[in-house]
N, C-alpha and C positions, 0 to 999 in steps of 0.2 A: 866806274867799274872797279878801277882801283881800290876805292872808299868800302867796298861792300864787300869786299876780299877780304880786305883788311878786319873790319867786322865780324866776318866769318870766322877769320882765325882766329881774333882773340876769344869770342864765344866758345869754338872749340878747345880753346888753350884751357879755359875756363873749365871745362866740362871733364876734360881729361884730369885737368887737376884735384876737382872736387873729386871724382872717381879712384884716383890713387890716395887722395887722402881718407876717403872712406875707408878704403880696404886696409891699408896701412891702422886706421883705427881698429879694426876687427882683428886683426893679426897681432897686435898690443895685447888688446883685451884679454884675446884667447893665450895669449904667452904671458902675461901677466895673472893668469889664474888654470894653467897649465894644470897644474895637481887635479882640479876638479873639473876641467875638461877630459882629462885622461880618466876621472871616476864617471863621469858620466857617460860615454864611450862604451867603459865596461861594461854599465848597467844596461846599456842600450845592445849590445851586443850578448848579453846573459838571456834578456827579454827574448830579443830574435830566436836564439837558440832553442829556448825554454819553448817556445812554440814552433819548431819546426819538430821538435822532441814528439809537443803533442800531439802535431798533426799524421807523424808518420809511424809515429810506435804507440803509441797512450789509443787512438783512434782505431788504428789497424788492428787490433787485438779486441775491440768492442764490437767490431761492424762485423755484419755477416758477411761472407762471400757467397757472391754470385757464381754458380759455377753451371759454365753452358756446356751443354752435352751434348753439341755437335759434331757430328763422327765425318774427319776428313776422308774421302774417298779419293785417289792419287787414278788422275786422269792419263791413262797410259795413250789414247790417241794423243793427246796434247804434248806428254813426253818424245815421242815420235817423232811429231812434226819436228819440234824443237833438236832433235837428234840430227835428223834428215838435214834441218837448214845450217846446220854446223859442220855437218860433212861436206855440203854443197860452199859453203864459202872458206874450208879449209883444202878443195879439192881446186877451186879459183886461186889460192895464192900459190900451192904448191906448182900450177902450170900454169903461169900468165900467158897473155896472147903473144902471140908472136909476131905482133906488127912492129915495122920500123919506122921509127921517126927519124923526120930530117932533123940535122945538126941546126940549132937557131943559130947558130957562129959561123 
């Protein structure tokens, strides 16, 4: 059991190592060619831009609007009720019950 522990970890040992050396090679790369990482970035961030541009200005100006001509009608039973149950639970805090509790101490 011992023996298979021991296996285990150096596999792991292993695993972790290749994995930090990987990454360690890509953070080289990328700081060794810094300059055109930071240009590519820009152009990648210009792109994004450049079509959010189109999608919400360039687009919005060509497309027709839909324009729905449903006439809100302002339901005054419903305001009511709604009135009614505001009174009734600010008429509840204003007079709590008058029951007494026993001390739990």
């Amino acid at each position: 059991m011992n023996r298979g522990f021991k296996i285990f970890t150096i596999k792991y040992q292993k695993l972790v190592y290749g994995f930090n050396n990987s990454i360690k090679k890509v953070l080289w790369s990328l700081a060794r060619d810094a300059f055109l990482f930071v240009l590519i970035l820009i152009l990648v961030s210009m792109v994004f831009g450049e079509l959010l541009f189109y999608n919400y200005a360039l687009l919005a100006e060509t497309k027709e609007i839909d324009i729905v001509s449903s006439i809100t009608k302002f339901q005054e039973d419903t305001y009511q009720s709604v009135i009614q149950e505001q009174k009734n639970r600010e008429d509840i805090f204003n007079n709590p019950p008058d029951t007494n509790y026993q001390s739990p101490f």
